[in-house]
N, C-alpha and C positions, 0 to 999 in steps of 0.2 A: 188545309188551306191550299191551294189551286197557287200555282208556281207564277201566275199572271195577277191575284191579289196580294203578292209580297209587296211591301212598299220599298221602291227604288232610292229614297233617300236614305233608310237607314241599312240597305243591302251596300251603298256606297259608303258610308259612315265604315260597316266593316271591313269593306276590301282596304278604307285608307289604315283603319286600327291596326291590322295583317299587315302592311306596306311598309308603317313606319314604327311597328314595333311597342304601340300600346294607344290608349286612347287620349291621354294628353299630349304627346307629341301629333296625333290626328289631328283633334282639337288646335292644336296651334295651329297647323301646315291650312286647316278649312277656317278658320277665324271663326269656330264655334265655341260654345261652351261645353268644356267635358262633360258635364252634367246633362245638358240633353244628351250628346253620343250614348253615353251609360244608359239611360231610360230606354232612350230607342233600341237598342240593342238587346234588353233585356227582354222590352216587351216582345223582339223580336223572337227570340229566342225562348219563348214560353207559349208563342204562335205554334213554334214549330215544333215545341214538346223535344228538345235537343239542346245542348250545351253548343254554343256558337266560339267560346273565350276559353282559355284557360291561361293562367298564369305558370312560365319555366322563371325563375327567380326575380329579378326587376324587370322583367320585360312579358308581355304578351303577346301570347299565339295565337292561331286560326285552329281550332279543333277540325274535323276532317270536314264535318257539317260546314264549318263558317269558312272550309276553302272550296267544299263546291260552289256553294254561294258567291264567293269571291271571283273564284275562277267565272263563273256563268256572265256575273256582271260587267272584268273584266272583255271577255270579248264581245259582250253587246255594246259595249262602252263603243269600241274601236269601231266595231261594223257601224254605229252610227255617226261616227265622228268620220271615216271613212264617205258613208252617203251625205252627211251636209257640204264635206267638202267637195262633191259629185254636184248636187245642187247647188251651192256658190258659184262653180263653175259655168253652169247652165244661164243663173242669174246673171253673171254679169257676162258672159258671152267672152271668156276668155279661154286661153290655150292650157287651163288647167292651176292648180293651186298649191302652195310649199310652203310650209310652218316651220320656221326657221329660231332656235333658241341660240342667242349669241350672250357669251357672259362679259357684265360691262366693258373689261377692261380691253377686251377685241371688237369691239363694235366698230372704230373706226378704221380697223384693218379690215377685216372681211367686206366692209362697204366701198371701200377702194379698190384693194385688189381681186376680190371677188364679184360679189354682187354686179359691178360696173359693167365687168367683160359677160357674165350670164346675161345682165340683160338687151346685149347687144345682140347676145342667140336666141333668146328667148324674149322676145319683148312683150308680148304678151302675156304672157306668164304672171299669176297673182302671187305675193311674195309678203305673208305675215311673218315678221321680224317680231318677235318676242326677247327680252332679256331678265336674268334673274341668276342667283343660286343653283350651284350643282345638285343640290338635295330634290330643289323641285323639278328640274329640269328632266334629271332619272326619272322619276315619276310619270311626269310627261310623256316622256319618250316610251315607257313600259306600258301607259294606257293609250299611247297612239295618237294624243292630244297633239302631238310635235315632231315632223318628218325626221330631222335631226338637228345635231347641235355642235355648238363650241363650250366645250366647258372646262376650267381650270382646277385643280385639285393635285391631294396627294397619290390619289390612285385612281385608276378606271376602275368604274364602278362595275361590281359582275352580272352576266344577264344580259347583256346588248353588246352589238360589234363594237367596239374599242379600238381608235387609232391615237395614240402617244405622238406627243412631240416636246424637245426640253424646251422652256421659255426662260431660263434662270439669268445670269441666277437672280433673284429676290434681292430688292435694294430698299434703304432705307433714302426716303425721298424728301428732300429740306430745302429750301428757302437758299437760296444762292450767300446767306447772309448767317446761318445759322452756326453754330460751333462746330459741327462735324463734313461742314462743304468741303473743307478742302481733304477730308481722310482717304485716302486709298481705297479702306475696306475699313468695317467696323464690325465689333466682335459684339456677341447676345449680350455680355455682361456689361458692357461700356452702352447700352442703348438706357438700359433702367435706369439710366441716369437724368432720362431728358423726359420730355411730354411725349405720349404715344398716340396715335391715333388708327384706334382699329376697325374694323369693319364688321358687320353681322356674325353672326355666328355659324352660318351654314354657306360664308363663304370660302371657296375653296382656298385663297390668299388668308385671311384669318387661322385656317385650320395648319400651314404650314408653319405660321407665327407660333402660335400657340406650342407645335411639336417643338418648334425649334427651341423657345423658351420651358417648358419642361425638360428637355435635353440636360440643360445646362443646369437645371434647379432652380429656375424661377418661374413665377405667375406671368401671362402678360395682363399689365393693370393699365387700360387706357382711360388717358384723360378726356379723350372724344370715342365716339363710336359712329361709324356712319352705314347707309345700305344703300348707297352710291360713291362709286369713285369718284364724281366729280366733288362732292362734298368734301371726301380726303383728299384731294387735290387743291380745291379753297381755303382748306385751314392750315395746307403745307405753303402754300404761297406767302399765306398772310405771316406765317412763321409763330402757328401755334405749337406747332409740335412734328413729328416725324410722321408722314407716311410710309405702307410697303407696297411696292409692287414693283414689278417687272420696271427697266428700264423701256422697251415697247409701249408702254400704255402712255408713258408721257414722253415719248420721243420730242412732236414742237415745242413742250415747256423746257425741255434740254437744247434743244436747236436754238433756243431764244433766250437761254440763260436764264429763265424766269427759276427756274430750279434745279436740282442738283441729286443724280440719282449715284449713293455709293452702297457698293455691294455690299451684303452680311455675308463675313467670314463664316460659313460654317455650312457641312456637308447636304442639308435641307435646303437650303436656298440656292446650293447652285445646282441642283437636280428637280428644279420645279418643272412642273410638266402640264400643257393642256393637252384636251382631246375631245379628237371627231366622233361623235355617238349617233347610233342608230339602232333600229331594234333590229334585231337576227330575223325578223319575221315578218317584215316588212315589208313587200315590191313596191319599187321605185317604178313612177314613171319612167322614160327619158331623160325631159326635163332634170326632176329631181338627181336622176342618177349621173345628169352632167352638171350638176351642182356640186355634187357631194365632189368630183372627178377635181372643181377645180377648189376646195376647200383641202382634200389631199395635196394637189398639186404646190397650192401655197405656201401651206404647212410643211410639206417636205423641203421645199426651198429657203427657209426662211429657219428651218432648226432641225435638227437630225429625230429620223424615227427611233421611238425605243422599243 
């Protein structure tokens, strides 16, 4: 078969199965059904008279076949996502174009103290603002889909420049009215005691909860689950239960006494950290590259690099 009749959706299907480590986790991150990935893959992989999968214990691999493959698709991915944004450019007759992934809880940081000042140098300049989860965001940023980003987590993810900065520490966030308002600090074991409210699973605030609560020998069992902060923000107001995050993300709800952010005692929470991402392999416009200058700039000012 001629390397121009491989079909391009299920060469995509395996770069994601490679990416994230099996085909149901694929399956979710593409809102497909496993069951077609498997099909496609297989017929793919009987096209090509070569084993594309193999399974190393719970998880699945790219055999060497299904990472040229990967690889191949990976940089056609980018070189076209690279020329549409060269054509948008053209289209709409501007100074050029930056894919910008911000994770919710800094969205209205970056738009203040960043965004405002670039576009007073750049006013021209097309500026898609995306926001999500660290999990997709790498992804993104690996397939070229996203110039760079802000993303919050336990770790910098490996594979892409990586700038740290601490956010901590991690607060549990309640109703100006709730029992724990007036605490100092509150420890992992005195929170299992109240309503929780968590956040997705692949967000990076979630994954520190979670560490921090195994630490200590517990689950975390939330009574809500949300995939927006503003949501865990509505049901801490209304005083269903405790949100977490940063005191930064609900700075005016603290300035206005609408809520009450008190720290969790304990060595995860006060070592949170976000970070500036980019791929290593990227060139920046200008533009872009006085973007990122003042997304550094901010970040340095506002928390120390680690």
């Amino acid at each position: 078969m001629a390397m121009l009749l491989y079909p391009e959706k299920s060469i995509r299907y395996l770069y994601e199965v490679g990416n994230y480590g099996g085909i149901r986790r694929a399956a979710e991150a593409l809102d497909v059904d496993p069951a077609a990935i498997s099909r496609q893959l297989s017929q793919l992989a009987r096209e090509m008279q070569l084993p594309l999968l193999e399974r190393r214990g719970r998880n699945v691999v790219l055999t060497e076949a299904g990472k040229l493959l990967a690889e191949d698709y990976a940089h056609t991915h980018q070189r076209r996502s690279q020329l549409d944004r060269q054509l948008k450019d053209l289209r709409h007759k501007r100074g050029g174009s930056i894919k910008l992934r911000v994770g919710q809880g800094m969205v209205d940081e970056v738009v203040r103290h960043v965004l405002q000042p670039f576009s007073q140098t750049y006013p021209d300049v097309f500026i898609d603002i995306l926001s999500g989860d660290m999990q997709t965001t790498v992804s993104l940023i690996a397939k070229g889909d996203v110039d760079m980003a802000v993303g919050f987590g336990p770790i910098g993810p490996p594979g892409l420049k990586c700038l740290s900065f601490h956010r901590g520490p991690i607060c549990a966030v309640v109703h100006s009215q709730h029992p724990i308002a007036d605490f100092l600090q509150i420890e992992v074991a005195e929170l299992v005691n109240y309503s929780l409210i968590g956040m997705d699973k692949n967000f990076g605030i979630q994954s520190y909860m979670n560490a921090m609560f195994s630490q200590e020998g517990f689950i975390f069992s939330p009574a809500y689950s949300c995939n927006l902060f503003s949501s865990a923000i509505a049901l801490s107001q209304a005083g269903m239960g405790i949100a977490f995050m940063t005191a930064k993300v609900v700075e005016d709800d603290l300035i206005a006494k609408n809520l009450v952010a008190v720290p969790i005692h304990h060595r995860i929470a006060r070592e949170s950290q976000c970070h500036l991402l980019r791929s290593a392999d990227h060139r920046f416009t200008p533009a872009a590259q006085h973007l990122w200058q003042l997304l550094v700039a901010f970040f340095e000012g506002t928390a120390g690099a680690v």
